[in-house]
C-alpha positions as CSV (number, residue, x, y, z in Angstrom):
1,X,-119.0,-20.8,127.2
2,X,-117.8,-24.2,128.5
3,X,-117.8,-24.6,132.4
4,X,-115.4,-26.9,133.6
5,X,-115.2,-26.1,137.3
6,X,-118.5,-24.8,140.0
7,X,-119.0,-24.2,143.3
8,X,-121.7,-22.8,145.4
9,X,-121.6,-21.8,149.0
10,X,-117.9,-22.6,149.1
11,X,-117.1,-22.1,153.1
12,X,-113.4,-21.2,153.9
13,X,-111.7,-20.0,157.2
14,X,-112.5,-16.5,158.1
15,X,-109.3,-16.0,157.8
16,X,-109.0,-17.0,153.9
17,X,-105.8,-15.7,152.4
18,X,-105.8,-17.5,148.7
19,X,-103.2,-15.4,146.7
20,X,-103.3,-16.1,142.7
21,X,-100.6,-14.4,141.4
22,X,-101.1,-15.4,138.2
23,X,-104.8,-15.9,138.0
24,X,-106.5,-18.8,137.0
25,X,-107.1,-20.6,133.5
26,X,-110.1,-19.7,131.8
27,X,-112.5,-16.7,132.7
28,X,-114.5,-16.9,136.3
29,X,-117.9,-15.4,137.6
30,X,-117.2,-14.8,141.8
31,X,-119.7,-14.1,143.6
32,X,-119.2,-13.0,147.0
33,X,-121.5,-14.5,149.9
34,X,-120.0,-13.0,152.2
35,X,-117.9,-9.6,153.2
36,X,-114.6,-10.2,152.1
37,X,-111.4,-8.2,151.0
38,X,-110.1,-8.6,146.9
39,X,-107.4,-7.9,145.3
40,X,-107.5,-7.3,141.6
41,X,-104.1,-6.8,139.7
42,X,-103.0,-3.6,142.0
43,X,-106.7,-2.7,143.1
44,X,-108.4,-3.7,146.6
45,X,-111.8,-3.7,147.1
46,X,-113.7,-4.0,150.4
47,X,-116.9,-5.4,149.4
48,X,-120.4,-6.9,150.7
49,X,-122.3,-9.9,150.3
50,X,-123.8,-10.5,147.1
51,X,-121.1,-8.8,145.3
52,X,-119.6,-10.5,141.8
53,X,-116.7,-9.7,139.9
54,X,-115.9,-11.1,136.6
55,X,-112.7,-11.8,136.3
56,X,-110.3,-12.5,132.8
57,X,-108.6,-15.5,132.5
58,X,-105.0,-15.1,133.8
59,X,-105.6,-12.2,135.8
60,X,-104.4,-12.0,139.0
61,X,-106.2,-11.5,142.0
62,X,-106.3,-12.7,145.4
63,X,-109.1,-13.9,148.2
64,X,-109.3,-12.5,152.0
65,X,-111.4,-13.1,154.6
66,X,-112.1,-10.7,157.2
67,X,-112.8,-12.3,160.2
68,X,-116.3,-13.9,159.3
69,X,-117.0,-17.1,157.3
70,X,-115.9,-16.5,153.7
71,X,-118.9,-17.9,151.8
72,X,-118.9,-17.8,147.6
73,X,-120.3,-18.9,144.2
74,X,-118.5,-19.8,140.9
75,X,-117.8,-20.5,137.7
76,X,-114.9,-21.3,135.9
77,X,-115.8,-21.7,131.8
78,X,-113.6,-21.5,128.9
79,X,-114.7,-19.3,125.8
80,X,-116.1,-20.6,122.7
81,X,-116.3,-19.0,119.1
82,X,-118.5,-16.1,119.3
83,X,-118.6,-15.6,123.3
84,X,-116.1,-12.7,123.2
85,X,-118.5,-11.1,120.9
86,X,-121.3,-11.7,123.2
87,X,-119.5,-10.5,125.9
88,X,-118.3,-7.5,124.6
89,X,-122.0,-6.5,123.7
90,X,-123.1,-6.6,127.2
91,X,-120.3,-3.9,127.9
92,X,-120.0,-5.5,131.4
93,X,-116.6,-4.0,133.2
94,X,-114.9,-7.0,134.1
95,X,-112.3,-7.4,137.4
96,X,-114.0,-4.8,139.3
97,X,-116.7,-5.2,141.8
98,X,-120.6,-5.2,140.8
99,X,-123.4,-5.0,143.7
100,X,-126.0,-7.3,142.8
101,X,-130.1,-6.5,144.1
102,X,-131.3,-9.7,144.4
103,X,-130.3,-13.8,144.8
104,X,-131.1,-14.5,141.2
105,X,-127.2,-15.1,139.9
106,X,-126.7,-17.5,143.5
107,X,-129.7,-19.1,142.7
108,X,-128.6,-19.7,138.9
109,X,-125.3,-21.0,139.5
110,X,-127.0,-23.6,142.3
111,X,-129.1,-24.9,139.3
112,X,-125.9,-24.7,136.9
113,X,-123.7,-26.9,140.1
114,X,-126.1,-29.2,140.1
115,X,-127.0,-30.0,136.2
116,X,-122.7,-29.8,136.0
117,X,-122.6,-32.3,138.3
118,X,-125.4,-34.5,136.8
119,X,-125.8,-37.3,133.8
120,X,-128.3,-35.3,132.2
121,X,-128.4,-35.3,127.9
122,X,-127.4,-31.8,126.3
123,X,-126.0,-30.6,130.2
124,X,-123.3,-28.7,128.4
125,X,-125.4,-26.7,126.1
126,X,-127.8,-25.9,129.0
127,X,-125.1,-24.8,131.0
128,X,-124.3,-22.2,128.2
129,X,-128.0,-21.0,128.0
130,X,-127.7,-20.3,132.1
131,X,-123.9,-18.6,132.1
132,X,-125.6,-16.4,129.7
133,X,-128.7,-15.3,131.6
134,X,-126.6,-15.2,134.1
135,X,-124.4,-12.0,132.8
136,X,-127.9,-11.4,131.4
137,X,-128.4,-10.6,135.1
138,X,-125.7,-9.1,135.9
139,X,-125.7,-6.7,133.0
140,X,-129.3,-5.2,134.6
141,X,-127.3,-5.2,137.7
142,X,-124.9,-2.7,136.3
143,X,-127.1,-0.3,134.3
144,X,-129.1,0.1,137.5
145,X,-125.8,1.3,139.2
146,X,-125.0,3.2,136.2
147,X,-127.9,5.3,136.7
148,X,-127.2,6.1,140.2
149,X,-123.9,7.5,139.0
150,X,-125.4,9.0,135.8
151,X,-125.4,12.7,137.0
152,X,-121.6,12.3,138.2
153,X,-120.4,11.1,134.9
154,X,-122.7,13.3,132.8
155,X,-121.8,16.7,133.9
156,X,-117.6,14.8,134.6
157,X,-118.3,14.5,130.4
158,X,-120.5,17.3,129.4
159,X,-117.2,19.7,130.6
160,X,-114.9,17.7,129.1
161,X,-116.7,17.7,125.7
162,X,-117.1,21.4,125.9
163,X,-113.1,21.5,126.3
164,X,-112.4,19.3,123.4
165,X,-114.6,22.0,121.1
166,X,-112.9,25.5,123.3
167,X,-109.8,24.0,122.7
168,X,-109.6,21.3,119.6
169,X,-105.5,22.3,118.6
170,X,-104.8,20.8,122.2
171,X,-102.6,17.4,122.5
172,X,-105.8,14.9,123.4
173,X,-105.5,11.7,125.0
174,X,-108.4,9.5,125.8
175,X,-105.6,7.7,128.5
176,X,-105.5,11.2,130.3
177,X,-108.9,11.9,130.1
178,X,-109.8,8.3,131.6
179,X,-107.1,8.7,134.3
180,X,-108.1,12.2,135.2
181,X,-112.0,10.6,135.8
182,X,-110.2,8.0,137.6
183,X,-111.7,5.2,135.3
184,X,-110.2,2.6,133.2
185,X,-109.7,3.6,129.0
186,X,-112.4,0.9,127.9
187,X,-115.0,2.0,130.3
188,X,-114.5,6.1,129.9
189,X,-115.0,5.2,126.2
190,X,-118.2,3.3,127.2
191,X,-119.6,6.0,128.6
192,X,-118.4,8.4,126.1
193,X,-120.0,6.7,123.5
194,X,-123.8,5.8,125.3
195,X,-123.8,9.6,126.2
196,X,-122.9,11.1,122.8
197,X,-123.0,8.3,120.4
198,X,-119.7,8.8,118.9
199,X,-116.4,7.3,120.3
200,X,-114.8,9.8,121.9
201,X,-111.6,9.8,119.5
202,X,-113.9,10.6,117.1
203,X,-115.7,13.4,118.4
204,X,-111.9,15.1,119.0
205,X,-111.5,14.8,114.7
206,X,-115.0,16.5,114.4
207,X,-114.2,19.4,116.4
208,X,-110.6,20.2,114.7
209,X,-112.6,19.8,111.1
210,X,-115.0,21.6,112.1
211,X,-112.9,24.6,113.3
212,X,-111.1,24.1,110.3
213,X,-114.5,24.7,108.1
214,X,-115.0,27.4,110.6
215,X,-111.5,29.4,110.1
216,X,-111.4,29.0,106.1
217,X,-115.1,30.5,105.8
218,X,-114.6,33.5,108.3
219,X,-110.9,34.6,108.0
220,X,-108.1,34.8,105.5
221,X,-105.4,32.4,107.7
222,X,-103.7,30.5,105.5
223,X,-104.3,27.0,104.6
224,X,-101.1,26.2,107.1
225,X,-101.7,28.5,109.9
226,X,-105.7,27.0,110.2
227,X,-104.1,23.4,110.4
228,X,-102.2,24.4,113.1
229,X,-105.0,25.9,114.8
230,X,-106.9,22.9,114.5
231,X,-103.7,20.9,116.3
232,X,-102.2,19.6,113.1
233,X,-98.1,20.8,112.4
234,X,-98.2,18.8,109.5
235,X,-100.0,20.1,106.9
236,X,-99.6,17.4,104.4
237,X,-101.3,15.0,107.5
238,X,-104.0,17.3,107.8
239,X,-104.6,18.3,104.2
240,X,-105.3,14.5,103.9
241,X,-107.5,13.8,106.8
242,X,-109.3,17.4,105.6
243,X,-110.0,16.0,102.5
244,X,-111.4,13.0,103.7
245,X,-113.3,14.8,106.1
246,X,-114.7,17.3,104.0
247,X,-114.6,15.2,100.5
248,X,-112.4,18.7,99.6
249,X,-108.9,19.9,100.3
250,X,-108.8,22.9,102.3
251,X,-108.0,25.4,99.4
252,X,-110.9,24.0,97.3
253,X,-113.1,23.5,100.2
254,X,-112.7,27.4,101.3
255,X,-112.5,28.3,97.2
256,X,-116.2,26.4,96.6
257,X,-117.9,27.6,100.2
258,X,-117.3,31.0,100.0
């Protein structure tokens, strides 16, 4: 992660209106010093001091003030080799607002403005080391608020699971089921994953091969009527994925179980 712009306590009217309609180069870290009113792509959020957002580069977004001294911290930095690996790992929801619950990220980017801004040897790679501990931070950040919503999602996913195995010949789509929890696709399948360890496109092909198994053990449905039980009104598609499934084609499968 390269930074090539910083800026701590950055004062502005209270009456800021910055509008980026179409973002800004690079990625950014914003941290909020003050209340303030943000517009990311075609969401607003109302939020307090010591609230960050980490925001993709090119995204669009906009600044208001409203009606105190718009106050902020940031970091503009560029990605390098394996930083979208890195940053992916942290599984940190980016352009949406994180509270923090403490100074520590204001106090690093401070130290990070001033090393920028110095003739120090090796500044660049030090600045790498903080930007890190900095999401480092902000990932804690977000698996304490994670747990404070824990018992909302669970029980949100715990039903839905138990549909996907009532109901496995049904036409799944992770996009409805994110859009029905009201949360984006990459962060539903997030918390699909922590909660079951299996993504959750996944877990739908287990419970139509499973029923499959079920239905060609305990009745005498044909090998077609069982695929489209299981969702499938192709039987050559579902013969294959069967067969990889099972390591058997359904006839053989039901022939050698029996």
């Amino acid at each position: 992660m390269k930074a090539y712009m910083l800026g701590w306590h950055t004062k502005h009217s209270p009456y800021l209106c910055k509008e980026r309609p179409n973002g800004i180069h690079g990625m950014q870290i914003l941290l909020l010093r003050s209340k303030a009113r943000i517009a990311m792509g075609d969401n607003f959020f109302n939020v307090e001091e010591n609230t960050v957002f980490i925001i993709d580069s090119c995204y669009p977004h906009s600044l208001y003030g409203v009606g105190t001294e718009y106050i902020d911290d940031w970091i503009r930095f560029d990605l390098e080799d394996d930083d979208r690996d890195f940053l992916e790992s942290l599984g940190i929801e980016r352009n949406v607002p994180i509270k923090l619950d403490s100074n520590i990220v204001s106090d690093l980017i401070k130290i990070c403005t001033d090393i920028f801004e110095s003739d120090k040897s090796e500044k660049e790679e030090t600045l790498r080391c903080l930007i890190k501990a900095i999401f480092f931070n902000i990932k804690s950040c977000c698996n304490s608020d994670t747990k404070k919503h824990r018992s909302q999602y669970e029980n949100e996913l715990d039903e839905i699971r138990r549909q996907i195995y009532d109901d496995p010949s049904a036409d799944w789509s992770v996009a409805k089921i994110a859009q029905n929890m009201n949360l984006s696709v990459s962060h539903f399948q997030r918390l699909y994953k922590q909660r079951y360890g299996i993504p959750c496109m996944k877990d739908i092909l287990t419970s139509r091969m499973e029923y499959a198994k079920q239905l060609l053990l305990t009745t005498e449905l044909s090998t077609t009527e069982i695929a489209e039980k299981c969702g499938y009104y192709d039987y050559a598609h579902f013969s294959k994925v069967f067969s990889k499934y099972a390591c058997d084609s359904p006839a053989k499968y039901r022939k050698n179980n029996r």
